[in-house]
C-alpha positions as CSV (number, residue, x, y, z in Angstrom):
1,X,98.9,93.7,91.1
2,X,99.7,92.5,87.6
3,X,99.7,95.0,84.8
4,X,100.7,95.6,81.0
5,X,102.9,97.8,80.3
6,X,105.7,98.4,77.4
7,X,109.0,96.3,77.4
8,X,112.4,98.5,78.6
9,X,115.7,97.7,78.5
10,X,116.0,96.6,81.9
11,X,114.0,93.7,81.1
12,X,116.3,91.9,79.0
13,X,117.8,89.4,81.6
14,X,114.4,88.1,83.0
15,X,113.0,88.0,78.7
16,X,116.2,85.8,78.5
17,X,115.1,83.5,81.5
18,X,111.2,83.4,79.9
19,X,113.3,82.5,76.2
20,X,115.2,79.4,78.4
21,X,111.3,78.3,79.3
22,X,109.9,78.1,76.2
23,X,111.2,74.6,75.0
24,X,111.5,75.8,71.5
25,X,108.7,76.3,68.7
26,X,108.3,80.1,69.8
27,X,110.8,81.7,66.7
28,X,110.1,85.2,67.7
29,X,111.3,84.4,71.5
30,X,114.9,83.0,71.1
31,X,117.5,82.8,73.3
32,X,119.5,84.7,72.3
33,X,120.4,87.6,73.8
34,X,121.5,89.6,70.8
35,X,118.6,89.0,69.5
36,X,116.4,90.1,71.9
37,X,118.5,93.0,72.5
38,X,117.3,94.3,69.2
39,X,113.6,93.2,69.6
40,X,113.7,95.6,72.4
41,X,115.5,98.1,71.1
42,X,113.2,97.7,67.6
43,X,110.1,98.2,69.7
44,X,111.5,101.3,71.6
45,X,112.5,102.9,68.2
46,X,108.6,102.4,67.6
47,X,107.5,103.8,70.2
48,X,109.4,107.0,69.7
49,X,107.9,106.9,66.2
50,X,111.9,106.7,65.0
51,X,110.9,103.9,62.3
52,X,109.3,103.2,59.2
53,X,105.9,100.9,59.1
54,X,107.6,98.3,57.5
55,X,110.1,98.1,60.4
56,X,107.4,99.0,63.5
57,X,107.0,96.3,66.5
58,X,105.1,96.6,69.9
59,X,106.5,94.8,72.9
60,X,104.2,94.3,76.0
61,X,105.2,92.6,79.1
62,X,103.6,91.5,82.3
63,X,104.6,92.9,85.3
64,X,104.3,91.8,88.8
65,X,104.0,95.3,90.6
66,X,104.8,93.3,93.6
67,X,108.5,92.6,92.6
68,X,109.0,94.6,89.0
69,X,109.8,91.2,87.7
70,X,108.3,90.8,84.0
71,X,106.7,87.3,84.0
72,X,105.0,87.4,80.7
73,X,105.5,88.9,77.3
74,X,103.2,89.8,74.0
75,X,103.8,91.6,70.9
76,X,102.3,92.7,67.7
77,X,104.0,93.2,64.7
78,X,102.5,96.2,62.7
79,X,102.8,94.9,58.9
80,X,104.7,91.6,58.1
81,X,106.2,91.2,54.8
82,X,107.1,94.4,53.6
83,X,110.5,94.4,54.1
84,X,111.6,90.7,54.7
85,X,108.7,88.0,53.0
86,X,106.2,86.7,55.4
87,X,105.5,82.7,53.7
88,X,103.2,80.6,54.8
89,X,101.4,77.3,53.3
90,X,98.2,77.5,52.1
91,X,96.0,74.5,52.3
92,X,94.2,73.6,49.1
93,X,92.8,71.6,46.8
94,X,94.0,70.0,43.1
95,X,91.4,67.9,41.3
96,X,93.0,65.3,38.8
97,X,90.4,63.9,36.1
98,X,89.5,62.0,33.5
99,X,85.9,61.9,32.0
100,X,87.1,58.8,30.1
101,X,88.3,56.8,32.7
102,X,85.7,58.0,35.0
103,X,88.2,59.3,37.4
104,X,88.0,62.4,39.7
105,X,89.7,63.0,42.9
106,X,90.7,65.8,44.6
107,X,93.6,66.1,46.4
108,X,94.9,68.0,48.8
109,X,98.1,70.5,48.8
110,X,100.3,72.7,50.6
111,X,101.4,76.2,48.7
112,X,103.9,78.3,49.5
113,X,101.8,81.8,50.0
114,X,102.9,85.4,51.2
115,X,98.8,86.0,50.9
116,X,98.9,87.6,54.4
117,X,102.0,90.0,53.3
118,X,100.6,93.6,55.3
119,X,98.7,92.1,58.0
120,X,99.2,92.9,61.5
121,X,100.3,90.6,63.4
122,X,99.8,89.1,66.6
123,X,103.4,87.4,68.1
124,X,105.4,86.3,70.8
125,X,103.2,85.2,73.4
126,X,104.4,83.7,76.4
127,X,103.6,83.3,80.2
128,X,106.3,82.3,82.7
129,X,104.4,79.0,84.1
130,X,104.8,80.0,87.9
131,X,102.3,82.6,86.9
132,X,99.8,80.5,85.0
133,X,96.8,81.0,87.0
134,X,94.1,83.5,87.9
135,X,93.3,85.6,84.6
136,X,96.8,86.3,83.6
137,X,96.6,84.9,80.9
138,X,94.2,86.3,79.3
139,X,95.1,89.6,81.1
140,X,98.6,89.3,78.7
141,X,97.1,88.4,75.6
142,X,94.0,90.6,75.2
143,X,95.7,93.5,76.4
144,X,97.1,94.0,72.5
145,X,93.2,94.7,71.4
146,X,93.2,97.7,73.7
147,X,96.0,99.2,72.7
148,X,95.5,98.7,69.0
149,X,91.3,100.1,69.8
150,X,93.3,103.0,71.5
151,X,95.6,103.6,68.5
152,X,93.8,102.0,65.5
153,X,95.3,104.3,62.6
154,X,98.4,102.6,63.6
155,X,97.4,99.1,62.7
156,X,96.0,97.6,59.5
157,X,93.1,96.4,58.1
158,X,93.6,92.4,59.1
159,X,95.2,91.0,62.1
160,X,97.0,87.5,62.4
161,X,98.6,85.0,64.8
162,X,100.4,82.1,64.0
163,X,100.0,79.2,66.5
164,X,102.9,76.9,68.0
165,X,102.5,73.6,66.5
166,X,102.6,70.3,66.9
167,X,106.1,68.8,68.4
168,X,107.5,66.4,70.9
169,X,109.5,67.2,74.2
170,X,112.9,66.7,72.6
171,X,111.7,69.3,69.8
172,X,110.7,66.6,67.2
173,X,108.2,68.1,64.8
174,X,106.5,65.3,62.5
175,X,105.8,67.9,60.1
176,X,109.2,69.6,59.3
177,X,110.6,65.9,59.2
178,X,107.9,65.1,56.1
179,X,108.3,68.2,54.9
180,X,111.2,70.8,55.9
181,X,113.9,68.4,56.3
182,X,113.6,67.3,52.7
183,X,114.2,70.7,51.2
184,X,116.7,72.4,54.3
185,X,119.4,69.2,55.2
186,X,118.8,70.6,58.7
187,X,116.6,70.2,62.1
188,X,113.9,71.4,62.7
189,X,115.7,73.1,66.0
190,X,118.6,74.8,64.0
191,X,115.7,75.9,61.5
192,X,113.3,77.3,64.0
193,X,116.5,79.4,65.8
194,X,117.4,80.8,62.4
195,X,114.2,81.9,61.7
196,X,113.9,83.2,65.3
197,X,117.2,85.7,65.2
198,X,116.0,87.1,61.4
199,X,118.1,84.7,59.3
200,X,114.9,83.8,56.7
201,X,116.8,84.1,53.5
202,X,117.4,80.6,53.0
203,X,113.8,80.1,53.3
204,X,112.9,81.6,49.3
205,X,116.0,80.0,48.7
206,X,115.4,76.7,49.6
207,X,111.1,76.3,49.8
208,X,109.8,74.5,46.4
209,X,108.1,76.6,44.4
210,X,105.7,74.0,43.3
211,X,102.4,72.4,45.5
212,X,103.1,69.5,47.6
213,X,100.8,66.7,48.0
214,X,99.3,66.1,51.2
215,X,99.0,62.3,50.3
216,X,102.9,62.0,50.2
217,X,102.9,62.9,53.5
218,X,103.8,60.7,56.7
219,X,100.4,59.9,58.1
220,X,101.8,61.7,61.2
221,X,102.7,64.8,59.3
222,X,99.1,64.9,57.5
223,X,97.7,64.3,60.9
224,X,99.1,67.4,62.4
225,X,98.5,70.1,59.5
226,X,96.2,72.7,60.9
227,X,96.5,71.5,65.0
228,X,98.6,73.4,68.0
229,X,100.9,72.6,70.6
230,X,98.8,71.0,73.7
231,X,100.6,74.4,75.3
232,X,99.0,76.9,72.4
233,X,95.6,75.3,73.2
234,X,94.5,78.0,75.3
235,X,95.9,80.9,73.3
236,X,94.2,79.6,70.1
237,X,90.7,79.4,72.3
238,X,90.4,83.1,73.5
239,X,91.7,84.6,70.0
240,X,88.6,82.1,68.3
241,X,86.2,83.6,71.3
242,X,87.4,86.9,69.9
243,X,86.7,86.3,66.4
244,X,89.6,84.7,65.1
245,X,89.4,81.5,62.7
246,X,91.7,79.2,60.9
247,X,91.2,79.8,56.8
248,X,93.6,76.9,55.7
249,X,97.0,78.7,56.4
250,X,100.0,76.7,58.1
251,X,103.1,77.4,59.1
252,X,106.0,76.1,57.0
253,X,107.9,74.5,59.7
254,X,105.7,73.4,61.9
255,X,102.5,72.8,60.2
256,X,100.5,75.0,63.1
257,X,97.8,76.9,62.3
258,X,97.8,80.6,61.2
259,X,94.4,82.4,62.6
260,X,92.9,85.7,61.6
261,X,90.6,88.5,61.8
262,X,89.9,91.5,60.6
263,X,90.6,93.8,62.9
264,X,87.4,95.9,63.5
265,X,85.7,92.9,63.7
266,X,87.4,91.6,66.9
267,X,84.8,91.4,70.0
268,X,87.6,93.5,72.6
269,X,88.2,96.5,69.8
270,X,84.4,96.2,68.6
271,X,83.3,96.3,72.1
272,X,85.4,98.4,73.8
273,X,85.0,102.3,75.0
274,X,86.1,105.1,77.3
275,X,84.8,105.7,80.9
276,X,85.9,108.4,83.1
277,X,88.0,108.2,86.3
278,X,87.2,108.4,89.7
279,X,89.5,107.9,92.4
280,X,88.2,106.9,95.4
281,X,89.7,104.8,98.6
282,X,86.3,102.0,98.7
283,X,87.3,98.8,97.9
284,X,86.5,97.0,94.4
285,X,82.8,95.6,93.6
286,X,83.5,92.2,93.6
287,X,80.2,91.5,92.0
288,X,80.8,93.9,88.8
289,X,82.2,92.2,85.8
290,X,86.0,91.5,85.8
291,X,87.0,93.9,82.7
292,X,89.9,94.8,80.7
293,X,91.0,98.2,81.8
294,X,93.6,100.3,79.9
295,X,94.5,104.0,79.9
296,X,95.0,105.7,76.9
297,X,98.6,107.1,77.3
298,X,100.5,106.1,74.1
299,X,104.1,106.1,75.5
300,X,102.9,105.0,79.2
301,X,100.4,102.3,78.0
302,X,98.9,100.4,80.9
303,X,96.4,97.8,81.2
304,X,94.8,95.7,84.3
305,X,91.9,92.9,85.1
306,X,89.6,95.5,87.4
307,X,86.0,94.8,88.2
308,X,84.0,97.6,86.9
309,X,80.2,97.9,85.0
310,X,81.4,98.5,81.6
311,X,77.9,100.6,81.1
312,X,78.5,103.0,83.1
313,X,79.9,106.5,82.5
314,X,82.7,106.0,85.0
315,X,85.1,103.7,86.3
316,X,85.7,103.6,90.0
317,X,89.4,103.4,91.0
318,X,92.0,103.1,94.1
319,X,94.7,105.6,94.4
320,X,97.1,102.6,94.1
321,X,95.6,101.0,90.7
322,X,95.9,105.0,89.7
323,X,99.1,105.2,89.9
324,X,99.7,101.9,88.3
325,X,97.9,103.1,85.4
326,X,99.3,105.8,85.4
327,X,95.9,108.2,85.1
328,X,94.6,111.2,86.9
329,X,91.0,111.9,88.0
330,X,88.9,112.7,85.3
331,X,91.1,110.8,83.1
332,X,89.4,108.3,80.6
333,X,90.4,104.6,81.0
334,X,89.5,102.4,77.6
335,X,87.4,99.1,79.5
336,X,85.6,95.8,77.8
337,X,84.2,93.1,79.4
338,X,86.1,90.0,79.5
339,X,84.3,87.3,77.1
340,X,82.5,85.0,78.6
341,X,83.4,81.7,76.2
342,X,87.0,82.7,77.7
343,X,85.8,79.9,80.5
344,X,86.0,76.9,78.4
345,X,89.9,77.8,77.5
């Protein structure tokens, strides 16, 4: 069975192993091992309620109950930018005119923008390709909307992702070398990593302050503002079937796409609601809706793909998939219906 559950210590090694997959463009996954170390650490700390909201950071993994290997990992920052700047571009528009010469265009810009400074934040998603089939996917990334449904005073008022953008296979990004590489002297690689391990100083330092024109652009760097890594494709599809939509924020490196939502307005938190347990040993109703299915431990969060009739007053469950999710009879578990747009991703 594959469940959610929050990351531990132990799982350092195989996070390290998921980093060495990633072929770059995922900042918040590194490899680095003192980095992660902290990510971990910072999430437990949270957990424990040992640090301040500007500080606070969720870790999920995916776990094969099979082996206890973590295959997957998800995260959600509680409020970016309040203690080190969260910048993005924003895409807009300048209009240059001239009634006498009968001119008027409008052209496009990039602005430097901390406009989604105390937004939650929705990070760090990635699934070990061996593991990249079934609903595990969406299994890993959905599973943050339960827990922040569960525990919504924790979270705030808008929710964002920012999606991988466009580079090559030997970490060329057209968009950092039109725009980045003019203002950093460095690669996009070395740029991404420093970002990555918390090193974002040099970013204020270094970002103009002024609008860019799109037009000076490469054409390849204009034609890549906005769009995702082939990888991301999938991602970007179930957070837009949940709500999400691109309002003409990039990210500075990359050019990729920030989306956003807010957060009662997403389907799984909207939708979602509380059944009660009962464990029994007949098997699953296969012909019941595969459903999100989380318990509503805060310290032992779980979640699991289970059939189940999300209208009903109860949820029937195995003694096994009990003790995954850690629940007791009577219990409630927190279930929503998986979306049914998910099968175009």
């Amino acid at each position: 069975m594959m469940f959610i559950r929050p990351v531990e210590r132990d799982d350092l090694p195989q996070l390290l192993a998921l980093a060495g997959k990633t072929g770059g463009g995922l900042t918040s996954l590194p490899a680095d091992s003192n980095t992660l170390s902290a990510r971990i650490e910072r999430s437990i700390q949270t957990w424990q309620d040992a640090l301040p909201r500007a500080e606070q950071g969720y870790v999920f993994v995916l776990a094969d109950s099979e082996t206890g290997k973590a295959v997957g990992i998800c995260a959600i920052e509680v409020a970016v930018g309040l203690q080190d700047p969260w910048y993005n571009f924003r895409v807009g528009t300048q209009v240059h005119a001239s009634k006498e010469l009968s001119v008027y265009n409008n052209l496009p810009t990039l602005s430097l923008s901390n406009d989604h400074t105390g937004s939650s934040e929705l990070c760090t998603l990635f699934l070990d390709p061996d593991y990249r089939d079934g609903k595990n996917g969406y299994l890993l990334s959905k599973s943050r909307f339960l827990f922040m449904a569960e525990f919504r005073d924790r979270f705030m008022d808008k929710v964002v992702a920012e999606m991988r953008g466009i580079s090559d296979e030997q970490g060329r990004s057209p968009f950092w070398d039109s725009v980045g590489s003019r203002f950093f002297s460095m690669d996009f690689s070395t740029a991404d990593f420093l970002s990555g391990t918390g090193q974002k100083a040099f970013i204020a330092e270094l970002m103009p302050k002024h609008p860019l024109y799109i037009d000076y652009l490469s054409a390849e760097a204009q034609a890549v503002i906005g769009q995702v890594h082939p990888q991301t494709a999938p991602a970007r599809a179930v957070l837009e079937s949940e709500g999400f939509c691109y309002q003409n924020y990039v990210d500075i490196f990359d050019g990729g796409p920030t989306l956003e939502c807010d957060i009662d307005r997403v389907r799984a938190i909207r939708k979602s609601h509380l059944l009660r347990v009962e464990i029994n040993d007949g098997p699953p109703d296969a012909s019941q809706p595969l459903c999100l299915v989380a318990n509503t431990d805060y310290r032992q969060f779980r979640v699991m793909l289970l059939h189940a009739d999300p209208k009903a007053e109860s949820i029937g469950i195995s003694p096994a998939v009990a003790e995954e999710m850690k629940c007791q009879q009577g219990e409630n578990l927190r279930v929503v219906k998986l979306c049914v747009e998910e099968k175009k991703a």
